[in-house]
Backbone and ligand atoms as CSV (ligand in chain L), in Angstrom:
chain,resi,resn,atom,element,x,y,z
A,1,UNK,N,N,0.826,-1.186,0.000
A,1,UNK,CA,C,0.000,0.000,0.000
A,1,UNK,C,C,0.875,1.257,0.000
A,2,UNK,N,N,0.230,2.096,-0.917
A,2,UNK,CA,C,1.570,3.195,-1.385
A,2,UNK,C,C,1.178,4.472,0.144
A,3,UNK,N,N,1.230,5.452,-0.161
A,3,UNK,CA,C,0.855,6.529,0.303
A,3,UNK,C,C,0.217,7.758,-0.192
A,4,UNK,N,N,-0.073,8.849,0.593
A,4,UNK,CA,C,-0.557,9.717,-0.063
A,4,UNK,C,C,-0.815,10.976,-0.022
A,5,UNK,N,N,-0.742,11.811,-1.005
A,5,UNK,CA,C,-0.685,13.174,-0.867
A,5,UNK,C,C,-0.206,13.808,-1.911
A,6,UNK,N,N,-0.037,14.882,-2.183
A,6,UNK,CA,C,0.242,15.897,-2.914
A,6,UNK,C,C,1.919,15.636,-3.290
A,7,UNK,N,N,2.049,15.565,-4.708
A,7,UNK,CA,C,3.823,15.481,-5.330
A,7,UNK,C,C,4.637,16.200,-4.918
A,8,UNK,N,N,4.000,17.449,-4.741
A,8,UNK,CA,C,4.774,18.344,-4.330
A,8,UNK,C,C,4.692,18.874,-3.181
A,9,UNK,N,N,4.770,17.965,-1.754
A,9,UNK,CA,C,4.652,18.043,-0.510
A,9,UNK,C,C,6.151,18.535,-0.474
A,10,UNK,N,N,5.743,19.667,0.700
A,10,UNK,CA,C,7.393,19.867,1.544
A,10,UNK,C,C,7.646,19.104,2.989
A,11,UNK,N,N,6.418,18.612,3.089
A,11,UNK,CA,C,6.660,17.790,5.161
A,11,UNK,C,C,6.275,16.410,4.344
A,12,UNK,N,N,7.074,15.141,4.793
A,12,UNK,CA,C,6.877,14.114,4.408
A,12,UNK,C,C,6.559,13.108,5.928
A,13,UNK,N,N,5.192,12.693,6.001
A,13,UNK,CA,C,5.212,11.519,7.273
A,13,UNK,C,C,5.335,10.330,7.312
A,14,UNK,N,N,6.381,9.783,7.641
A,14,UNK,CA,C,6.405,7.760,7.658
A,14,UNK,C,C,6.267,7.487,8.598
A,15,UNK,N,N,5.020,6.481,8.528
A,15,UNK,CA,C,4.215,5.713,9.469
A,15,UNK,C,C,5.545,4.764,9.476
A,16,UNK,N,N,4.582,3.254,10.131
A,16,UNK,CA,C,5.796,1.578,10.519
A,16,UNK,C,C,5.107,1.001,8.851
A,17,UNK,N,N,3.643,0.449,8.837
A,17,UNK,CA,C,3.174,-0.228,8.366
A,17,UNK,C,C,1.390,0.079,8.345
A,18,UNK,N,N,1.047,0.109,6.832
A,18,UNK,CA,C,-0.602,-0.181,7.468
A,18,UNK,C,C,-1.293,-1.152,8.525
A,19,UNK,N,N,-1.830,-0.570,9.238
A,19,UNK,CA,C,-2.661,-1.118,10.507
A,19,UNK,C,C,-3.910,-1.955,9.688
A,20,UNK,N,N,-4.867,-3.052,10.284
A,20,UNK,CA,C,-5.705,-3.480,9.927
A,20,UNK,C,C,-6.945,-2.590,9.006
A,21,UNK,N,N,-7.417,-1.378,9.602
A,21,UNK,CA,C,-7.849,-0.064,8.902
A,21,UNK,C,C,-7.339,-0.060,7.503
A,22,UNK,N,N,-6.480,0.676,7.454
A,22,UNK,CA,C,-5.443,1.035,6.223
A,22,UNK,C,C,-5.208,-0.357,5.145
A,23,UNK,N,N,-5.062,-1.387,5.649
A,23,UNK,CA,C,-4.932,-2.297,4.496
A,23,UNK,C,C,-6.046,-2.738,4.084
A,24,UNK,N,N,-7.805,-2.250,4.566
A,24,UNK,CA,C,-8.405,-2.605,4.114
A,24,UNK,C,C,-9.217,-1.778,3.139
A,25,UNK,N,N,-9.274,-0.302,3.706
A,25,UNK,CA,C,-9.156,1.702,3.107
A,25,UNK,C,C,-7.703,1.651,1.956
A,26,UNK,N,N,-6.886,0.679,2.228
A,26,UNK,CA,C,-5.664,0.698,0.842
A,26,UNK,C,C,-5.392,2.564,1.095
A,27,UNK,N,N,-5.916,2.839,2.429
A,27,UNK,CA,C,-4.954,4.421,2.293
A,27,UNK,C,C,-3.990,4.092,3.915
A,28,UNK,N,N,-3.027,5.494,3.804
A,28,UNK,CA,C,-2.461,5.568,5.179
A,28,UNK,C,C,-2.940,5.966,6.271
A,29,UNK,N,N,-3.164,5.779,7.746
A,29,UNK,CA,C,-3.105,6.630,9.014
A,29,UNK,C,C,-4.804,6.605,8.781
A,30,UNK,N,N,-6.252,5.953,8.994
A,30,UNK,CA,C,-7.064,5.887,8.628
A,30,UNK,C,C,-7.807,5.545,9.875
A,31,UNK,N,N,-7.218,4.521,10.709
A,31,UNK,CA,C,-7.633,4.238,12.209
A,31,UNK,C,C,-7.238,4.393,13.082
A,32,UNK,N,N,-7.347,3.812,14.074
A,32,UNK,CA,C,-7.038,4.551,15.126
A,32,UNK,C,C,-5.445,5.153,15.602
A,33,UNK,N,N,-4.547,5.148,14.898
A,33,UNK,CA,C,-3.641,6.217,15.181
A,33,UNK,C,C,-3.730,6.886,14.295
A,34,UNK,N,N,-4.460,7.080,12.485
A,34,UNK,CA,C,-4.488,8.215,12.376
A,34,UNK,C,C,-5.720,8.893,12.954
A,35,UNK,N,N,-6.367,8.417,13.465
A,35,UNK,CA,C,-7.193,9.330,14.455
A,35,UNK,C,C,-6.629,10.350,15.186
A,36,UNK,N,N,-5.601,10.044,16.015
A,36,UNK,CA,C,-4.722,10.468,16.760
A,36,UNK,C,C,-4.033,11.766,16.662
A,37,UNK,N,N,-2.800,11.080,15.181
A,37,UNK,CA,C,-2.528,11.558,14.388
A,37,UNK,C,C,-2.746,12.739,13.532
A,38,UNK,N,N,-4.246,12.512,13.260
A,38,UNK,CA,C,-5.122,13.671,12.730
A,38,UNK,C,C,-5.254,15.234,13.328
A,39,UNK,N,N,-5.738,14.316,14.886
A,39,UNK,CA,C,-6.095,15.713,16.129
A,39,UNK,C,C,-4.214,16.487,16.264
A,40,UNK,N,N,-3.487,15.294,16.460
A,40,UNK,CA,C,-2.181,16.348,16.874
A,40,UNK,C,C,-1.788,17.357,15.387
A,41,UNK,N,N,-1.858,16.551,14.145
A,41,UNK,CA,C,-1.486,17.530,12.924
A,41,UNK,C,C,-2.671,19.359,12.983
A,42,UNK,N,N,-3.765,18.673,13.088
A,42,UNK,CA,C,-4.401,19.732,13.459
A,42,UNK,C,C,-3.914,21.063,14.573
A,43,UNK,N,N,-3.583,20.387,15.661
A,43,UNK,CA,C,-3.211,20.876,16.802
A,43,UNK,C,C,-1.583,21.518,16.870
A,44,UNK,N,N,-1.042,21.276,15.697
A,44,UNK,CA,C,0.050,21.928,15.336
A,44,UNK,C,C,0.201,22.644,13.961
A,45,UNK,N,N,-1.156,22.872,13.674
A,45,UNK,CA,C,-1.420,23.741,12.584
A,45,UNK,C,C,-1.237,23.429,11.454
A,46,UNK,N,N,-1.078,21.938,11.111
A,46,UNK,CA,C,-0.517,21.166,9.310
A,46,UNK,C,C,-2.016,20.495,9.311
A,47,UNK,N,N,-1.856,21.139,7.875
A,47,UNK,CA,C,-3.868,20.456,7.244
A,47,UNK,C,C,-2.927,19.528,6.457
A,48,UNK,N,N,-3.482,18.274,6.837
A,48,UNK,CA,C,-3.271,17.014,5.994
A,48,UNK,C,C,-2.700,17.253,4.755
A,49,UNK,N,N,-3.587,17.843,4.088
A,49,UNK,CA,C,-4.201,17.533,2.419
A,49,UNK,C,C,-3.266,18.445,1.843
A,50,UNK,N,N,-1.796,18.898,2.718
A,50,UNK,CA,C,-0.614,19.563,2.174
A,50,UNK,C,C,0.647,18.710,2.035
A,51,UNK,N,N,0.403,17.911,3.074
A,51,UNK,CA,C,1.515,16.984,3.311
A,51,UNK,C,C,1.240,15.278,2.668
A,52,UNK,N,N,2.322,14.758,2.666
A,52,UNK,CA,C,2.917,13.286,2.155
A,52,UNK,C,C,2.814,12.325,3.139
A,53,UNK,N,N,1.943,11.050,3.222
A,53,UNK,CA,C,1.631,10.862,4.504
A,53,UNK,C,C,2.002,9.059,3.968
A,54,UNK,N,N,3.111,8.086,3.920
A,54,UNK,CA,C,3.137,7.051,3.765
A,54,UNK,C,C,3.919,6.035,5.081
A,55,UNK,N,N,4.458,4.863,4.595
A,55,UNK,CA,C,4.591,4.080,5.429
A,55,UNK,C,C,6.416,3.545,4.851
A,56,UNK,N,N,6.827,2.366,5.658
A,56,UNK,CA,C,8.320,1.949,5.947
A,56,UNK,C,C,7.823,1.109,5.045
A,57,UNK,N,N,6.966,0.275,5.873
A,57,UNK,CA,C,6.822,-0.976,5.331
A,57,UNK,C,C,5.076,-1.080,4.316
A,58,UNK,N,N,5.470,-2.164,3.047
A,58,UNK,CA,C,4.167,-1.675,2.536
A,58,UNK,C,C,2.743,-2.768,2.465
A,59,UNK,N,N,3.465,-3.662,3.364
A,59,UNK,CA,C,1.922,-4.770,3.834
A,59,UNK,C,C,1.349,-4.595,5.185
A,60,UNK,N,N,0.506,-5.112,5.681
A,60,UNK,CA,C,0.263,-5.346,7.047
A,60,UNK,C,C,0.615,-6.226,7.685
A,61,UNK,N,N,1.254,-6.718,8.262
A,61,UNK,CA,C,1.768,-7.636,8.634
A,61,UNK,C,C,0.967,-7.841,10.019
A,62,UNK,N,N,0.515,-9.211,10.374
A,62,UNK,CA,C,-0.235,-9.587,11.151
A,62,UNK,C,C,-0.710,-10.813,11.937
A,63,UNK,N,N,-1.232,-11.496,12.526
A,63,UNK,CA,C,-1.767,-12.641,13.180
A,63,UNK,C,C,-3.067,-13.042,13.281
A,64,UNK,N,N,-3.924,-13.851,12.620
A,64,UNK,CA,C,-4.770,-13.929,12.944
A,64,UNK,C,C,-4.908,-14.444,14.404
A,65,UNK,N,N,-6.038,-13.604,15.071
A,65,UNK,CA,C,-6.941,-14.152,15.999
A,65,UNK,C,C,-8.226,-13.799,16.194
A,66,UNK,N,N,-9.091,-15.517,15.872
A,66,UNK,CA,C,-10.273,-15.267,15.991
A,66,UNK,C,C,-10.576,-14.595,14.412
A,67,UNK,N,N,-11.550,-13.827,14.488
A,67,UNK,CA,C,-11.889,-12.552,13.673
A,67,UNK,C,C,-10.867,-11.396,13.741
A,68,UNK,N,N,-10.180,-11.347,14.388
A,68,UNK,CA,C,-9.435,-10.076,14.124
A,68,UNK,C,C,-8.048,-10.722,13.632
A,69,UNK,N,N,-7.505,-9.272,13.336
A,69,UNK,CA,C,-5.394,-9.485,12.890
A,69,UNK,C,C,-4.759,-8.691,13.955
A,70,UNK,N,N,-4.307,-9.010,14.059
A,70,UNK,CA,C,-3.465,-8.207,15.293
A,70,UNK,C,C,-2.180,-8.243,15.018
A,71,UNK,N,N,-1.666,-6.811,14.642
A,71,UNK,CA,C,-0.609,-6.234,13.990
A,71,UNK,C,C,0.791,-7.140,15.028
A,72,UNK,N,N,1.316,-7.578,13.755
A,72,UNK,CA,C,2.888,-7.465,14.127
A,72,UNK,C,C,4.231,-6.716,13.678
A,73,UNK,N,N,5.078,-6.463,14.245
A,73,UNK,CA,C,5.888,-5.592,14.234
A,73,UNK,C,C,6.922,-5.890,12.801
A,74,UNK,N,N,7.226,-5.036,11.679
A,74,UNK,CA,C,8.035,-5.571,10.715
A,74,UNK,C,C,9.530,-5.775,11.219
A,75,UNK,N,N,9.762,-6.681,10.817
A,75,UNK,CA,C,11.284,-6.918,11.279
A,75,UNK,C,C,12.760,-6.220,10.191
A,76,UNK,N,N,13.937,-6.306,10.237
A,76,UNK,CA,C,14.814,-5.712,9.487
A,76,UNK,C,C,14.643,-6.023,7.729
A,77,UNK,N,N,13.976,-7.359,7.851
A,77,UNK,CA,C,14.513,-7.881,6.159
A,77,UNK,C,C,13.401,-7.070,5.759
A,78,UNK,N,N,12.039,-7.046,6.720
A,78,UNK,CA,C,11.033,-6.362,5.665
A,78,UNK,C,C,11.246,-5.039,5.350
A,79,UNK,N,N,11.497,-4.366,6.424
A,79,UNK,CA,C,11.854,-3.055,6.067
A,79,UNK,C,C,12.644,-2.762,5.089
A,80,UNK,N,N,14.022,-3.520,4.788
A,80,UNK,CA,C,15.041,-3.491,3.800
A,80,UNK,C,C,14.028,-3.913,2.501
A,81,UNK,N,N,13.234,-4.414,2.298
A,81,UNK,CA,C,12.497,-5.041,1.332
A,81,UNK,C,C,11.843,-3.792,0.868
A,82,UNK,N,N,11.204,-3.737,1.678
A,82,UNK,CA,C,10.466,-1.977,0.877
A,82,UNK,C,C,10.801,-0.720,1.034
A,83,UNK,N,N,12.056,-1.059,1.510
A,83,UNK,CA,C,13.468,0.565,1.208
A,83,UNK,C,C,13.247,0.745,-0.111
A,84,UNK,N,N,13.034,-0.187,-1.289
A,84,UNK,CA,C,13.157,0.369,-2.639
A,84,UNK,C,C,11.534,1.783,-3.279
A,85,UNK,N,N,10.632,0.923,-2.306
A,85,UNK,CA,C,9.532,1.498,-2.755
A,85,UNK,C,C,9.353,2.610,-2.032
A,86,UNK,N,N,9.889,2.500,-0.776
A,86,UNK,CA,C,10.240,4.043,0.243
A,86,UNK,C,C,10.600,4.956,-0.860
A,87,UNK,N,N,12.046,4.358,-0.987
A,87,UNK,CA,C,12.928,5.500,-1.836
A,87,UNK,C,C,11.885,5.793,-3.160
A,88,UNK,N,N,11.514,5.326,-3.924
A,88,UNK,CA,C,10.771,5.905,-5.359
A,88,UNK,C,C,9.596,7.085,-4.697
A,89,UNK,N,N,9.267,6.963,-3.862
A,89,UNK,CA,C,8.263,8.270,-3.848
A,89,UNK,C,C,8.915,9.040,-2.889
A,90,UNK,N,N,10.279,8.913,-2.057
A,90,UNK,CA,C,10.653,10.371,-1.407
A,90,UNK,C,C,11.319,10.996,-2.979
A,91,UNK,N,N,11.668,9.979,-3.323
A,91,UNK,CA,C,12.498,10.377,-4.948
A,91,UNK,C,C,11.897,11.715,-5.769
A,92,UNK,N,N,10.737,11.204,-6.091
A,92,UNK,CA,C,9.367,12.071,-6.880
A,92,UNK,C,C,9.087,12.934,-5.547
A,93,UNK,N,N,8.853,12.798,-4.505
A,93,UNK,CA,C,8.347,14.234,-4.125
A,93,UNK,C,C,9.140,15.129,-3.323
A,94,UNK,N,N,10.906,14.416,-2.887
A,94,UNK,CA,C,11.525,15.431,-2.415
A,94,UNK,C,C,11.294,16.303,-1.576
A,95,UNK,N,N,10.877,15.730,-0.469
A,95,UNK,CA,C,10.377,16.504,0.718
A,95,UNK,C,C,11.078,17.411,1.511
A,96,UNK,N,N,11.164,18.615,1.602
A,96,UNK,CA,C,12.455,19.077,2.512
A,96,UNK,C,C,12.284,18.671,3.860
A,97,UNK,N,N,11.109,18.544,4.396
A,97,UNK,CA,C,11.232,17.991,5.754
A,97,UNK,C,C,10.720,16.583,5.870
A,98,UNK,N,N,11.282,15.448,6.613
A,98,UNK,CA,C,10.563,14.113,7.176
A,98,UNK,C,C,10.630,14.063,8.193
A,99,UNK,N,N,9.138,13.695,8.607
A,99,UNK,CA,C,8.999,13.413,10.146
A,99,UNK,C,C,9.062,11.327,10.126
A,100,UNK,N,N,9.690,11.107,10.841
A,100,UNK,CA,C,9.895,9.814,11.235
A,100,UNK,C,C,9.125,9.128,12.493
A,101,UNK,N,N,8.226,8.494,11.972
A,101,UNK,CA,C,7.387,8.213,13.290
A,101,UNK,C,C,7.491,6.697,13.529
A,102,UNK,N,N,8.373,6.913,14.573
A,102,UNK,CA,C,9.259,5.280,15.778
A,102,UNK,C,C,10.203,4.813,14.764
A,103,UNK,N,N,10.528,3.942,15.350
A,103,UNK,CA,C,11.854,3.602,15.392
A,103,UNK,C,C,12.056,2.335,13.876
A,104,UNK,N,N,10.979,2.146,13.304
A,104,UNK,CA,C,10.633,1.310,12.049
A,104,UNK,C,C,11.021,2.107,10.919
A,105,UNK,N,N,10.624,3.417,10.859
A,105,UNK,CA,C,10.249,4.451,10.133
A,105,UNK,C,C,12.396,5.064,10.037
A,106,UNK,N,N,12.157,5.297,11.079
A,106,UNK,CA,C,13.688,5.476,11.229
A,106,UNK,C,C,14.409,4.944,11.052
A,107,UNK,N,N,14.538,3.644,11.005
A,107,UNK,CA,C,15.567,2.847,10.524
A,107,UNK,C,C,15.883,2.538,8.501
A,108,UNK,N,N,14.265,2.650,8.231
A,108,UNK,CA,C,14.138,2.792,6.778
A,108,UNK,C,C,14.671,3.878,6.454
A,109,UNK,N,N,14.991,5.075,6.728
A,109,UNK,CA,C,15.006,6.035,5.902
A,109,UNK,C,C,16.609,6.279,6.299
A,110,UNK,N,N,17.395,6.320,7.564
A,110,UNK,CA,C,18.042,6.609,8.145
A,110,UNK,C,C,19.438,5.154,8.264
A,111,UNK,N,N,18.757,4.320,7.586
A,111,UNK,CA,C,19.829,3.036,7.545
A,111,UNK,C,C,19.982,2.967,8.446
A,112,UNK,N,N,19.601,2.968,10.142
A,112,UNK,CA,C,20.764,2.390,10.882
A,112,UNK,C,C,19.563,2.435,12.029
A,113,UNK,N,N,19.821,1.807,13.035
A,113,UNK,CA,C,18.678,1.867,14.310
A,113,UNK,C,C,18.979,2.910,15.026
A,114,UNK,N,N,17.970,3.626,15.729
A,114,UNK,CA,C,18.300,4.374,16.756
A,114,UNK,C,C,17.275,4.659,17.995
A,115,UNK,N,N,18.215,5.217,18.812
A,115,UNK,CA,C,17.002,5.943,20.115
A,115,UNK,C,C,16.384,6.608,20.111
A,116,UNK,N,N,14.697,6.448,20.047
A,116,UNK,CA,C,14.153,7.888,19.773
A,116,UNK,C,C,14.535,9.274,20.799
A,117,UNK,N,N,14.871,8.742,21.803
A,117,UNK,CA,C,14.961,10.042,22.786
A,117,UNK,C,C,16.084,10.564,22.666
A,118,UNK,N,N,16.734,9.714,22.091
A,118,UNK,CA,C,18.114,10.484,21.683
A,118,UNK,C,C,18.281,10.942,20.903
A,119,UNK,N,N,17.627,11.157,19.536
A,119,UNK,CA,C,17.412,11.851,18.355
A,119,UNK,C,C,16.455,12.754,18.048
A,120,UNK,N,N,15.456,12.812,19.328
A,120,UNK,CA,C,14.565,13.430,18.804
A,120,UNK,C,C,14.680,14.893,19.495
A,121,UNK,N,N,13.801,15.719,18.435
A,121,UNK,CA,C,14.191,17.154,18.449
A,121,UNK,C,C,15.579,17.819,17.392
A,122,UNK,N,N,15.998,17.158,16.991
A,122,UNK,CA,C,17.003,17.449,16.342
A,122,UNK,C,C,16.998,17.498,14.816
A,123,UNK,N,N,17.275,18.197,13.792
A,123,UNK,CA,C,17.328,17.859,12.661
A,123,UNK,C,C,18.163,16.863,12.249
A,124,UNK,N,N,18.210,15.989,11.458
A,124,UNK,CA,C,19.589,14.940,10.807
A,124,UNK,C,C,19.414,15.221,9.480
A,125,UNK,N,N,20.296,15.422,8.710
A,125,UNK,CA,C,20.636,15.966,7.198
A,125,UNK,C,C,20.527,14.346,7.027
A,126,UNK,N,N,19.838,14.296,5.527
A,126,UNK,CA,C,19.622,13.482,4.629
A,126,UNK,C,C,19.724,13.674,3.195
A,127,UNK,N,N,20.499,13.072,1.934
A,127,UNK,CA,C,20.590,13.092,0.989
A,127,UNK,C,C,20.057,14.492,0.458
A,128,UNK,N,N,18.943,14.501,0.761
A,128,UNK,CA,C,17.976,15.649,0.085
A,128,UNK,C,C,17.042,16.118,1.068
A,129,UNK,N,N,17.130,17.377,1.952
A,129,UNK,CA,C,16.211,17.337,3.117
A,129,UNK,C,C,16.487,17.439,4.624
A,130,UNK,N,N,15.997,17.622,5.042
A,130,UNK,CA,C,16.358,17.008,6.563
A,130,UNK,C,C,15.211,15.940,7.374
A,131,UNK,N,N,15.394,15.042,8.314
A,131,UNK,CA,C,14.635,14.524,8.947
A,131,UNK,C,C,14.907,14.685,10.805
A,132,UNK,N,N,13.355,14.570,11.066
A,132,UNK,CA,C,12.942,14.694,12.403
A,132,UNK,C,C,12.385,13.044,13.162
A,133,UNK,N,N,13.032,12.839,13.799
A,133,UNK,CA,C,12.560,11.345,14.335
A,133,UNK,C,C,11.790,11.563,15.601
A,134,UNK,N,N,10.529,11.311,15.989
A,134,UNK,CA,C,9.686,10.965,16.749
A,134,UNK,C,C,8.797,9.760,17.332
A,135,UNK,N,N,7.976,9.894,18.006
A,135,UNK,CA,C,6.942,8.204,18.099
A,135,UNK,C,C,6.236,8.306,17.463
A,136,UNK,N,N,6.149,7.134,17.563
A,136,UNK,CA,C,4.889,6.583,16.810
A,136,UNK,C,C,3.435,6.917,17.036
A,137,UNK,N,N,2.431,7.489,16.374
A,137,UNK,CA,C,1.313,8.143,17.643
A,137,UNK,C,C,0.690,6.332,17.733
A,138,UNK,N,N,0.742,5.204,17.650
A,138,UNK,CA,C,0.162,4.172,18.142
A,138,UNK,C,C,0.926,4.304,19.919
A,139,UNK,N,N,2.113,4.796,19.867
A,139,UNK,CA,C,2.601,4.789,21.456
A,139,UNK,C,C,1.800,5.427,21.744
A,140,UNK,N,N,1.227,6.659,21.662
A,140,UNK,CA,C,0.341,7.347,22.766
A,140,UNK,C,C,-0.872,7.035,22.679
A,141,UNK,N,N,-0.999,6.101,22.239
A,141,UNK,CA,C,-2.641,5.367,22.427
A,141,UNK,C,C,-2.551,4.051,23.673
A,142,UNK,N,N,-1.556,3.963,23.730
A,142,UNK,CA,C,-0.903,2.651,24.745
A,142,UNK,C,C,-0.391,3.071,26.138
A,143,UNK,N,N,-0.497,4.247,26.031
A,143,UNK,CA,C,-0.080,4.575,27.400
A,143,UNK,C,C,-0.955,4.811,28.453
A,144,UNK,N,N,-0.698,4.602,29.791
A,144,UNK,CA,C,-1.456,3.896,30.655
A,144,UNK,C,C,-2.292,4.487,31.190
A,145,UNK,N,N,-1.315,5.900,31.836
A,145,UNK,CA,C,-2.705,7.071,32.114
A,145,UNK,C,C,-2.714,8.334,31.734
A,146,UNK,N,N,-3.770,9.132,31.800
A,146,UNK,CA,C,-4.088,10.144,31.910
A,146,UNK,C,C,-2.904,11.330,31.294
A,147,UNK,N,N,-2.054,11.305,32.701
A,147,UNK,CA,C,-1.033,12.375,32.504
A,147,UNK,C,C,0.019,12.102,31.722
A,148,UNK,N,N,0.379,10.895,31.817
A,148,UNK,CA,C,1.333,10.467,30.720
A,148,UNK,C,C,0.907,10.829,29.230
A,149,UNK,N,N,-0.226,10.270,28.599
A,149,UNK,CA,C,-0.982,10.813,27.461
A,149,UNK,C,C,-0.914,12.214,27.245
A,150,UNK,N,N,-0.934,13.154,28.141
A,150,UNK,CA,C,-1.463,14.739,27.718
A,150,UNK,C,C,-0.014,14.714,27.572
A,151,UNK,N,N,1.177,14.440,28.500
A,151,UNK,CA,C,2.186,14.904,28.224
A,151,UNK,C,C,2.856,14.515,27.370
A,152,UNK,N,N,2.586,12.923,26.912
A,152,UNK,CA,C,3.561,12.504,25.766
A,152,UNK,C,C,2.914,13.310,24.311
A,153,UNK,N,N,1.242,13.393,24.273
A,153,UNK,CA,C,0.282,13.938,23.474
A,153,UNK,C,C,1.175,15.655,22.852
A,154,UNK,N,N,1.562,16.688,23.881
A,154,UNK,CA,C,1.426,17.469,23.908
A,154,UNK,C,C,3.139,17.520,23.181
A,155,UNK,N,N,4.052,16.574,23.428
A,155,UNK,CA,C,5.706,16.545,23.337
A,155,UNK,C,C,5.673,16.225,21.585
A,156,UNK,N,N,4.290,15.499,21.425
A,156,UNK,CA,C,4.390,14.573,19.703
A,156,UNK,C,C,3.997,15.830,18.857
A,157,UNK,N,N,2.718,16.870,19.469
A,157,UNK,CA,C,2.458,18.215,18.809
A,157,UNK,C,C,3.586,18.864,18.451
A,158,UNK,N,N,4.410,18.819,19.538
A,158,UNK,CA,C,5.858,19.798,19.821
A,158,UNK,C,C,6.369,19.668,18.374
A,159,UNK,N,N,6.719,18.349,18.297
A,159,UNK,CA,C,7.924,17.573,17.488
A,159,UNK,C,C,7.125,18.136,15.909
A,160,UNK,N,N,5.812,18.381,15.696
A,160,UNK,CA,C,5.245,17.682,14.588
A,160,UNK,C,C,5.340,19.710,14.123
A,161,UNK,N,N,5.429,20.400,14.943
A,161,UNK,CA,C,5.176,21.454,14.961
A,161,UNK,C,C,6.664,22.214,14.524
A,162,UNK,N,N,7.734,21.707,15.242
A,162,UNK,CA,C,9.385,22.496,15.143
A,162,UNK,C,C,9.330,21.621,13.500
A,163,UNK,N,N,8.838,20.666,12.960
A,163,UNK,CA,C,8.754,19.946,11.700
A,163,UNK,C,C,8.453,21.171,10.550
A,164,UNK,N,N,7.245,21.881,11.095
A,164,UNK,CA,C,6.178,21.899,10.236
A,164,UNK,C,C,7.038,23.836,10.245
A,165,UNK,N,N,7.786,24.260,11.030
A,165,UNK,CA,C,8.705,25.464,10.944
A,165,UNK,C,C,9.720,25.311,10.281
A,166,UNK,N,N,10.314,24.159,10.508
A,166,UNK,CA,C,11.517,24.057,9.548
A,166,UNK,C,C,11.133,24.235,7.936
A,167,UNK,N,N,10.032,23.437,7.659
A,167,UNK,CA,C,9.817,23.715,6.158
A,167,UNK,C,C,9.498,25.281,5.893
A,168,UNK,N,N,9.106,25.980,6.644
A,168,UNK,CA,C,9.581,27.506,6.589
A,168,UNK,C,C,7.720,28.311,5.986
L,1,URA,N1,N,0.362,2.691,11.743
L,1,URA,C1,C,1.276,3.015,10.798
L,1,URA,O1,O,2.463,3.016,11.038
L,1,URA,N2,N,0.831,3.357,9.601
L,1,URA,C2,C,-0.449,3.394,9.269
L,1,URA,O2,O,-0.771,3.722,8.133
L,1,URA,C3,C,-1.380,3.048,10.274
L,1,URA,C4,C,-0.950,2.692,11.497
């Protein structure tokens, strides 16, 4: 499943993988983290329908149980597998900014693993561009309470926001 948005996006977002939602909508960020997703882009002033919104990996990868799939995590070969199809559409739309959302996303674009807390906030120069590494908004749907949520909620706006300045 490709991604989507405008060719000539300047903020580019990589999800991990379509979620059960998304591989069945064949679009990106559709359930419940782009729910999420949606409210914080809003909440940091980026209307969707400007930006490039795709994924690392381009299946869902999953388990059945029961009636449902229940997402599993892509591992290194897959990601390396759809590095080619990554690369053809940052190619064509040349994003000056990427936001990297977790550590899936980051490793595709960025070749190499890293810490989000240790990278994040920071620009990293890329071929063409710069990138911003952040979470995943499925983390702040998983978190346990209350205050943790507003604050991790309010840190992902932050990130999505110093993003959405850099492209100027
Ligand atoms: N999670 C992702 O990483 N991407 C999606 O498109 C949906 C959920």
């Amino acid at each position: 499943m490709f991604g989507e948005g405008p060719a000539d996006a300047r903020l580019m977002l990589v999800g991990e993988q379509p979620g059960d939602q998304e591989d069945i909508a064949g679009r990106p960020f559709v359930g419940p983290a782009g729910h999420i997703l949606d409210r914080a882009l809003a909440d940091a002033g980026i209307d969707r329908a400007t930006i490039y919104v795709t994924n690392a990996v381009k299946h869902f990868k999953f388990e059945p149980r029961g009636k449902r799939r229940i997402h599993r995590k892509p591992d290194g070969g897959e990601i390396a597998a759809c590095r080619f199809w990554l690369e053809q559409e940052r190619a064509l739309v040349r994003p000056a900014v990427t936001v990297l959302l977790g550590a899936s996303a980051a490793q595709a674009v960025l070749g190499r693993t890293v810490t989000i807390s240790r990278v994040r906030g920071s620009a990293i120069a890329l071929h063409a561009g710069v990138a911003f590494v952040t979470v995943h908004p499925s983390y702040l749907l998983r978190l346990p309470d209350q205050a943790s949520r507003e604050r991790e909620y309010a840190h992902f706006v932050r990130d999505l926001r110093q993003a959405a300045a850099t492209v100027g």
